[in-house]
Phi, psi and omega in degrees: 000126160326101161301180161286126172283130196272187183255170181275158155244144183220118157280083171277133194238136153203189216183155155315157161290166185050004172271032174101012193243042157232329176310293168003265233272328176313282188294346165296292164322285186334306181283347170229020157072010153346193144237112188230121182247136157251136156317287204282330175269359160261353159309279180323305203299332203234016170057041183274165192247151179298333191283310200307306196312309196290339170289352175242356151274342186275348170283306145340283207298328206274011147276008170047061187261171180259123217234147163241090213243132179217120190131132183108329201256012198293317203238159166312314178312272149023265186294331146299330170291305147293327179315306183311317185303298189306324179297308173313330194275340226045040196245159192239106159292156168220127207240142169241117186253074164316138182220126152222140161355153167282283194319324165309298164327291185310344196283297192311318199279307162347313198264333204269317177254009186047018159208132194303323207261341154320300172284350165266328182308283165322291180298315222257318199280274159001290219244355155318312204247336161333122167242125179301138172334118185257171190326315173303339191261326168065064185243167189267114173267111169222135161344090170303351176313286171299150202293194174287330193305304160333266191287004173274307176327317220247336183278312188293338182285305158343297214270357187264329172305327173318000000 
């Protein structure tokens, strides 16, 4: 008899910039052997179309690796276009939504670029078009605030309630 085949798991995590989700999602992997891709730099790096990255998650998915996906995720539409790619793949998606503070941000965007008005250009161009998670998506809300232990603790607890 067959045991039950568990399903891969993809963690998609976004966010504001600079509010924590590549130390996140960079550090998360790590510690659970993850696979971890941002999108949107490999989208930058490689001059790509939004079409090209989901034909290369759909190539992803079919390695049934357990993923950690970061990029890509600003709007719902977005973010329902992968889940759909990943669910077709057979993987039980998750969405992770950092929320940190604006003063924090702003602390953060400050120190990465050295120039205030660089860093107000960038959070406004960003957060233009960003839609917060809605109810229907069931996503794991963490602090960019909090440590990783913290916020690794409260996902692996999420993802055990599932």
């Amino acid at each position: 008899m067959e045991g039950k085949k568990t399903k891969p798991r993809a963690l998609l995590v976004f966010g504001a910039p600079c509010s924590g989700k590549t130390t996140f999602s960079e550090k998360f992997a790590e510690k659970f052997r993850l696979t971890f891709f941002d999108l949107e730099k490999i989208k930058v790096a490689n001059n790509f179309s939004r079409k090209n990255i989901l034909t290369i998650l759909e190539l992803i998915a079919k390695t049934r690796q357990n993923l950690v996906l970061e990029g890509g995720l600003d709007t719902e539409k977005q973010r329902e276009e992968i889940v759909k790619i990943l669910r077709l793949a057979g993987y039980e998606p998750s969405l992770v939504w950092i929320q940190t503070d604006l003063s924090t941000i702003r602390a953060r965007l400050k120190a990465k670029h050295k120039s205030v008005s660089e860093a107000k250009e960038l959070y406004d161009k960003a957060t233009s078009a960003m839609e917060a998670p809605s109810e229907i998506e069931f996503p794991i809300i963490l602090s960019g605030k909090h440590t990783f232990e913290t916020q690794s603790r409260h996902v692996i607890s999420a993802l055990a309630e599932l």
